[in-house]
C-alpha positions as CSV (number, residue, x, y, z in Angstrom):
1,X,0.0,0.0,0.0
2,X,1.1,3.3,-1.3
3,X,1.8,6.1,2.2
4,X,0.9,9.3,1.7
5,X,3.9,11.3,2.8
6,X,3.0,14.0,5.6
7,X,4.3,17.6,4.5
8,X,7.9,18.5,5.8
9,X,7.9,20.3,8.9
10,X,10.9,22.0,10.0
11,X,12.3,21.4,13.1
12,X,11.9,25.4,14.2
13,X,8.6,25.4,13.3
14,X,7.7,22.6,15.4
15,X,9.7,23.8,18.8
16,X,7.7,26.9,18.4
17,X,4.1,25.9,17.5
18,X,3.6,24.4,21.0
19,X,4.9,27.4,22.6
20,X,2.1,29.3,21.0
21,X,-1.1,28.3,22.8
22,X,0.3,28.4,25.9
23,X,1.8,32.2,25.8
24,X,-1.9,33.2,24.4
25,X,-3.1,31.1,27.3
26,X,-0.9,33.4,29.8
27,X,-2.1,36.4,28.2
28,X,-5.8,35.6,28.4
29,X,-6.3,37.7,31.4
30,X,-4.2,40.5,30.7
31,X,-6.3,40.6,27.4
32,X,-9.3,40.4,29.2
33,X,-9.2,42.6,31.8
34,X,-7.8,45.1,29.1
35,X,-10.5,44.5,26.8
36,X,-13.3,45.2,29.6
37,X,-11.6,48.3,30.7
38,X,-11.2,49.7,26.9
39,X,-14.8,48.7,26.3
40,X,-15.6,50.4,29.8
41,X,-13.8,53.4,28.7
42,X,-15.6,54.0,25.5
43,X,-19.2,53.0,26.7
44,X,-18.1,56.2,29.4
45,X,-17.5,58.4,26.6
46,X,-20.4,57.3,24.6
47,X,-23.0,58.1,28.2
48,X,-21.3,60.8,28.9
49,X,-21.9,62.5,24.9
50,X,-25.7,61.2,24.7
51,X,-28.9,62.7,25.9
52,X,-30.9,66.1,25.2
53,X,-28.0,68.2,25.4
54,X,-25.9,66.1,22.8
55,X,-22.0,66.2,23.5
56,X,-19.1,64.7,21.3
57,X,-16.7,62.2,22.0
58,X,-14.3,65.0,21.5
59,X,-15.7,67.5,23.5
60,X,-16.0,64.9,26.4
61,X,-12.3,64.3,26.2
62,X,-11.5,67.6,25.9
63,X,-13.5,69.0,28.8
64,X,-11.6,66.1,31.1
65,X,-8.2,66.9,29.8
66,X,-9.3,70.6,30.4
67,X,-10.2,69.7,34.2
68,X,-6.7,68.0,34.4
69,X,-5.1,71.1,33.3
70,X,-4.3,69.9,29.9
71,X,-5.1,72.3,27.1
72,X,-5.6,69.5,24.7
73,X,-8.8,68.9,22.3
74,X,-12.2,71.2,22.0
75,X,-13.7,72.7,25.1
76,X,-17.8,72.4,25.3
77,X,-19.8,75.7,25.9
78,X,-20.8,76.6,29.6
79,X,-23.8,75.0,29.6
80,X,-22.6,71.5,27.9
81,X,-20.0,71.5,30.3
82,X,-22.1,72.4,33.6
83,X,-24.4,69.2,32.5
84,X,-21.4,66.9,31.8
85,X,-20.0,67.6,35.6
86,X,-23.1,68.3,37.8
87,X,-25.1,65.5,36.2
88,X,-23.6,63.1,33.5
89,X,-20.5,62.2,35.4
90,X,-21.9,62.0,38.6
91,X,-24.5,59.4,36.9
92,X,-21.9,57.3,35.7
93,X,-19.5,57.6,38.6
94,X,-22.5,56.1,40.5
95,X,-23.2,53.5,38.0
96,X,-19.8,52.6,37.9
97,X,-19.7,51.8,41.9
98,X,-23.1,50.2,41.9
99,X,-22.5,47.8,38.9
100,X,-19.2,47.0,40.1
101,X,-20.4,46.2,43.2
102,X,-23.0,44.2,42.2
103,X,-20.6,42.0,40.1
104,X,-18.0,41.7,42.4
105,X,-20.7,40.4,45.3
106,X,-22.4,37.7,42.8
107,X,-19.1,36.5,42.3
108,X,-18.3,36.1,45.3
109,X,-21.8,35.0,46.5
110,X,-21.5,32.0,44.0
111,X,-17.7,31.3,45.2
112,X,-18.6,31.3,48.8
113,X,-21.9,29.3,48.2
114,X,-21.0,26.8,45.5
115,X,-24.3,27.9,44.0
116,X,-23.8,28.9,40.1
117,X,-27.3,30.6,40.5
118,X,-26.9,32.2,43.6
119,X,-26.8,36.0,43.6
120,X,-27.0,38.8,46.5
121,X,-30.7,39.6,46.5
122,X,-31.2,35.5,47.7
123,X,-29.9,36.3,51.2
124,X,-32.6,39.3,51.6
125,X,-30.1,42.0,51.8
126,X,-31.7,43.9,48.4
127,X,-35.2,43.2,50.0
128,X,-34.0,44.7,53.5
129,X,-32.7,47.4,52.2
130,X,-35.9,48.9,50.2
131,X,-37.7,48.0,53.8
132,X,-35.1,50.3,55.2
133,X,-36.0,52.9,53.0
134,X,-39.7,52.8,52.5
135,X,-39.8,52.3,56.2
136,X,-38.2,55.8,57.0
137,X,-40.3,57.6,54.0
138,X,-43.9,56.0,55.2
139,X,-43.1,56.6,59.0
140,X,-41.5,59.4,58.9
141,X,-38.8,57.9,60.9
142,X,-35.8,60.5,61.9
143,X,-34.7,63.8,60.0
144,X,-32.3,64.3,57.2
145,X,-34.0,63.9,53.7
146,X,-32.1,62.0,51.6
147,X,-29.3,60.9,53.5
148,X,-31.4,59.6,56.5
149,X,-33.4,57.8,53.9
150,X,-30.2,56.6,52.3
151,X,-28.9,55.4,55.4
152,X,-31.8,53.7,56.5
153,X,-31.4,51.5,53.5
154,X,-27.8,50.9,53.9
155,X,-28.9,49.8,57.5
156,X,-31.7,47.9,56.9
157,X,-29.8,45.6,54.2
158,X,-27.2,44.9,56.6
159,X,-29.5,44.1,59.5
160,X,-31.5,42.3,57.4
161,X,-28.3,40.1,55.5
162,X,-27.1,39.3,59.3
163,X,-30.2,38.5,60.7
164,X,-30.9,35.4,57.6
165,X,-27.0,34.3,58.5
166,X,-28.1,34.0,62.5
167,X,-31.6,32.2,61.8
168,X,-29.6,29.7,59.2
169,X,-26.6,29.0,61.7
170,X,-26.3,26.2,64.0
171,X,-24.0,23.5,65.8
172,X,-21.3,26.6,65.0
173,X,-21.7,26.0,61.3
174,X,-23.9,27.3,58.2
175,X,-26.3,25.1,56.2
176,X,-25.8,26.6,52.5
177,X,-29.4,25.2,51.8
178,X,-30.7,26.5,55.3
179,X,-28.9,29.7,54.2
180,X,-30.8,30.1,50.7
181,X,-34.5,28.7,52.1
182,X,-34.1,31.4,54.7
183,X,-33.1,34.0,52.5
184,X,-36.6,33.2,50.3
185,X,-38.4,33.5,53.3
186,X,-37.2,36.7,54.2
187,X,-37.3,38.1,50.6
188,X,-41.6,36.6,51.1
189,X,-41.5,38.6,54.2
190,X,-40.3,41.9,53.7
191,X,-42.3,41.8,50.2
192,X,-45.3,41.5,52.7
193,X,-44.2,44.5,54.6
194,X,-43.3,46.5,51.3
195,X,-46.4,46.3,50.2
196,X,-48.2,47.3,53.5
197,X,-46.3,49.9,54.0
198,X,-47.1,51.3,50.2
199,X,-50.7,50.9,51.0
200,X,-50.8,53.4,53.9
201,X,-48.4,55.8,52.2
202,X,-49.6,58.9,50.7
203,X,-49.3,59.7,46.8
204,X,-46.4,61.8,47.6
205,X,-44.7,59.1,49.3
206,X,-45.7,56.3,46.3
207,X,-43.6,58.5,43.7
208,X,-40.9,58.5,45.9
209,X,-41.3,54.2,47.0
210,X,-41.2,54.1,43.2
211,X,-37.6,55.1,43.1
212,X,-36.3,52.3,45.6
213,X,-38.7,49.3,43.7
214,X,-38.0,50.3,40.1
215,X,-34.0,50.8,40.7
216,X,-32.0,54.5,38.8
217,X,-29.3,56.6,39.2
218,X,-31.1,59.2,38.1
219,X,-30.6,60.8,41.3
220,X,-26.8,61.0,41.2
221,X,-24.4,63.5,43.1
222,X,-21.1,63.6,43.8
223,X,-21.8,63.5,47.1
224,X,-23.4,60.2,47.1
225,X,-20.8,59.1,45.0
226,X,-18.1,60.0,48.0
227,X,-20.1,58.3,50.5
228,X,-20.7,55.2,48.8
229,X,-16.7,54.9,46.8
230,X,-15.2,54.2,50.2
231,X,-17.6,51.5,50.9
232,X,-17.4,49.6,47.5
233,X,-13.4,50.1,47.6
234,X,-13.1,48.1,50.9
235,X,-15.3,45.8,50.5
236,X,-14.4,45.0,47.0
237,X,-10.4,45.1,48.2
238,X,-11.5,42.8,51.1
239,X,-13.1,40.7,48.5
240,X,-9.6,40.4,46.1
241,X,-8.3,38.8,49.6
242,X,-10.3,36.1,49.6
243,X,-9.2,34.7,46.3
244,X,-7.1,32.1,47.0
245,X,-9.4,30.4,49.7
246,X,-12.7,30.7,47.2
247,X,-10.3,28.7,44.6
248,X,-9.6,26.0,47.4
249,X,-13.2,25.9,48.5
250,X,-14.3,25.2,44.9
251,X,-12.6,21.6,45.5
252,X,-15.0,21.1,48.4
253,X,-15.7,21.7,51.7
254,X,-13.7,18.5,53.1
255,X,-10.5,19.1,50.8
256,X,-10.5,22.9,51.6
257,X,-10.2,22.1,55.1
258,X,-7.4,19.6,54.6
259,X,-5.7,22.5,52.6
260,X,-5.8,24.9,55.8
261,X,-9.3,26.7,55.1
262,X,-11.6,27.8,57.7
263,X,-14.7,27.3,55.3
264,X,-16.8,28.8,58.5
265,X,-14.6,32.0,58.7
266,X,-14.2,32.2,54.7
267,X,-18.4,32.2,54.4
268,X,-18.5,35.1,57.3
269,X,-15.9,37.3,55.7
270,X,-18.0,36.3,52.2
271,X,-20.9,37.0,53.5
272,X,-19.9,40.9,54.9
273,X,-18.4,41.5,51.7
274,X,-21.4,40.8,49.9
275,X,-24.3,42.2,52.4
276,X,-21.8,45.9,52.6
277,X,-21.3,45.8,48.7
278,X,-25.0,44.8,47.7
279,X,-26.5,47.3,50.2
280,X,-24.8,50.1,49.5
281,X,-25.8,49.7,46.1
282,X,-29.0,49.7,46.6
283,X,-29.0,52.7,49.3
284,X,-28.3,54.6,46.2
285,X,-30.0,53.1,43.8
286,X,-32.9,51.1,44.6
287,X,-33.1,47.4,43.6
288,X,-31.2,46.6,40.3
289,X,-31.8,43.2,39.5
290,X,-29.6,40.4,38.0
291,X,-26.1,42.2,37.4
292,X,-24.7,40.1,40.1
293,X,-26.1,37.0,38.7
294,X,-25.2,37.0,35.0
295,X,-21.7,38.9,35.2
296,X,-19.7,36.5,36.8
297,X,-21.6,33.7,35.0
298,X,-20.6,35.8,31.4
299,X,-17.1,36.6,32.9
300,X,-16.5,32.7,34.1
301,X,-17.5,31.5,30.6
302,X,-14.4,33.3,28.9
303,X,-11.9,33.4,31.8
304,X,-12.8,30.3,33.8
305,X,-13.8,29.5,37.9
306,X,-10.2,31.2,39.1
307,X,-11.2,34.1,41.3
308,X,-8.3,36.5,40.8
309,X,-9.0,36.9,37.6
310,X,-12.7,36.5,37.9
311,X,-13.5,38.9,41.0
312,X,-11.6,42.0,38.8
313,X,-13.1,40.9,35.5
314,X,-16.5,40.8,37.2
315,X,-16.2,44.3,38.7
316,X,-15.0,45.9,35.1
317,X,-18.2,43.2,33.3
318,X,-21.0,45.0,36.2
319,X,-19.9,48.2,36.0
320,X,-19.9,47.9,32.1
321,X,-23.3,46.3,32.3
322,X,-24.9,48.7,34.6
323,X,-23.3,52.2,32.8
324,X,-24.6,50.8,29.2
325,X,-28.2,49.4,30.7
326,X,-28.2,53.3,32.0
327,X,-27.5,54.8,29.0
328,X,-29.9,52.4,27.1
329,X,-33.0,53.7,30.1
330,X,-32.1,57.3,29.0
331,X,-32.1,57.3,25.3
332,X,-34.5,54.7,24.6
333,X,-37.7,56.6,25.3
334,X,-36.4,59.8,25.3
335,X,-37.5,62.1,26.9
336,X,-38.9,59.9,29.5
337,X,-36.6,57.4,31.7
338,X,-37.0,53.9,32.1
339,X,-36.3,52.5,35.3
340,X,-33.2,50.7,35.2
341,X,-34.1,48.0,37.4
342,X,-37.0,46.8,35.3
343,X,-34.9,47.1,32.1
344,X,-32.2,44.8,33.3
345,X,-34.7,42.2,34.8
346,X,-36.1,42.4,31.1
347,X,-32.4,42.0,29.5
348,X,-31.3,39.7,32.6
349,X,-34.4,37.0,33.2
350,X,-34.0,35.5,29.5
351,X,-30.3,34.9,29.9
352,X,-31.2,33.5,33.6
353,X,-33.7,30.9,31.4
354,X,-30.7,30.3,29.5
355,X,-28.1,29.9,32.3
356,X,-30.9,27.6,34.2
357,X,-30.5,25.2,31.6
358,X,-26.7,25.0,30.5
359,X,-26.0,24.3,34.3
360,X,-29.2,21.9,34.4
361,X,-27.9,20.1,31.5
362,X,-24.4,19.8,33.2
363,X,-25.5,18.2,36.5
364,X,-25.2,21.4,38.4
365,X,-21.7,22.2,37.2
366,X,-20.4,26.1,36.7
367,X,-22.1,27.7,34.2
């Protein structure tokens, strides 16, 4: 039988084929992570330009380089540049903190949890929050307008978080199921009390329940956006520290311990890194639903389950999400608003469908 000779391969070729895939491999997340931030930085610009008072790309950059004392590009009038810095920027300042937020605490929700489907608004901390809020505006409780309100949700999300981990401890340990079941029940309950508080409140008070339900960063200042930065920064910091053990703890709960994790310890820290991201968030923006769910998820499909690349990637993928799902609420019916929370449960729940399925038909694996 005639062979069929195989082409000639030089031997330098073949010493630096295999090299190849694995230096491409090693720059994956370098790629990544620069990719997100390029794509972050031109869906900025592109927020930042659009709306009723219509701004170039060119007169965005310009007016920042202006601000940093660079005399570099075309300068906006007065009135394009009071509405890029009292209310564009501080917009998607706080859309960048709240989606990042969001993405960082799903991932690490899902890490902490082994739960591909788990997200922060499962423990009650979203819930507890707008309870917080509606609370102080129906009651009256305290002084202080916005802030008081503000901190009242901040508060009531964390009392709210911590008060699901106490009820689901015991024996010194934490049932993950226990965990999530009581999580649902408190999400049934302070629904309950949401809307009994909205039927004794006032028409007044209805518009302004609206803004907490609905989810927007409508109301963006740069004062909010100093109160809440400090908050995401350590939390999310805190979060990056924990990277190593949520890699260890994907092998299991037994072989975690044998490698020196407290899985106990790990959950707690997880668990206050999630309940201060998630409800400062929502202290500022109301409840915006499923950006910590599908970001990681989206995030873990192209860079894999290894949390330091998939906690920084998932901050860059929310905040990304949540800026362009802003922009999108503003321009779409112009000139009214949607409300951003209902326009990324209507972008979110159909890729939830979809992620409910590609981790059915794996036997519960990651998504």
């Amino acid at each position: 039988m005639t062979q069929i000779a195989k082409p000639h391969q030089p031997p330098a070729v073949r010493a630096v084929v295999p090299r190849v895939v694995p230096s491409i491999r090693r720059m994956r997340p370098a790629l990544l992570l620069g990719g997100l931030t390029v794509a972050l930085c031109v869906a900025v610009v592109v927020a930042a330009g659009a709306g009723a008072y219509a701004l170039t790309p060119a007169e965005v950059l310009g007016s920042v380089a202006h601000r940093a004392g660079l005399a570099i590009g075309p300068v906006p009038a007065d009135m394009g540049d009071q509405v890029l810095w009292e209310i564009r920027f501080p917009r998607i300042a706080l859309a960048l903190i709240v989606g990042g937020s969001l993405g960082v605490a799903g991932a690490v929700m899902q890490g902490a949890f082994a739960n591909p489907l788990a997200e922060p608004g499962v423990i009650g901390v979203s819930s507890g929050a707008v309870v917080g809020a509606v609370a102080h505006i129906v009651l009256g409780l305290g002084s202080g307008g916005t802030w008081s309100i503000t901190g009242a949700a901040f508060l009531g999300g964390l009392v709210t978080v911590f008060g699901v981990y106490t009820s689901a401890r015991a024996d010194g340990r934490t049932e993950v199921v226990t965990l999530v079941l009581t999580g649902i029940a408190v999400n049934a309950m302070t629904g309950a009390i949401i809307g009994l508080l909205m039927f004794f409140a006032q028409d007044g008070e209805l518009r302004s329940i609206t803004f907490w339900t609905l989810g927007s960063v409508g109301g963006a200042t740069w004062a909010r956006v100093a109160v809440v930065f400090p908050v995401g920064v350590v939390a999310t910091v805190l979060a990056f520290t924990q990277a190593r053990q949520l890699d260890l703890l994907a092998l299991g709960e037994r072989p975690a311990a044998h490698l020196g994790v407290d899985v106990e310890r790990l959950r707690i820290t997880c668990l206050t890194v999630v309940a201060l991201l998630t409800a400062a968030a929502v202290a500022v923006s109301g409840i915006v639903m499923f950006v910590g769910l599908v970001t990681p998820h989206l995030v873990r499909m192209v860079a894999g389950p290894r949390h330091t690349l998939l906690l920084p990637a998932s901050a860059l993928g929310g905040s990304l999400i949540l800026v362009s799902a802003d922009l999108v609420a503003r321009v779409a019916a112009a000139p009214a608003e949607l409300p951003l929370g209902v326009l990324t449960s209507l972008l979110g729940s159909p890729l939830f469908f979809w992620l409910l399925r590609r981790t059915r038909s794996r036997q519960g694996g990651w998504a």
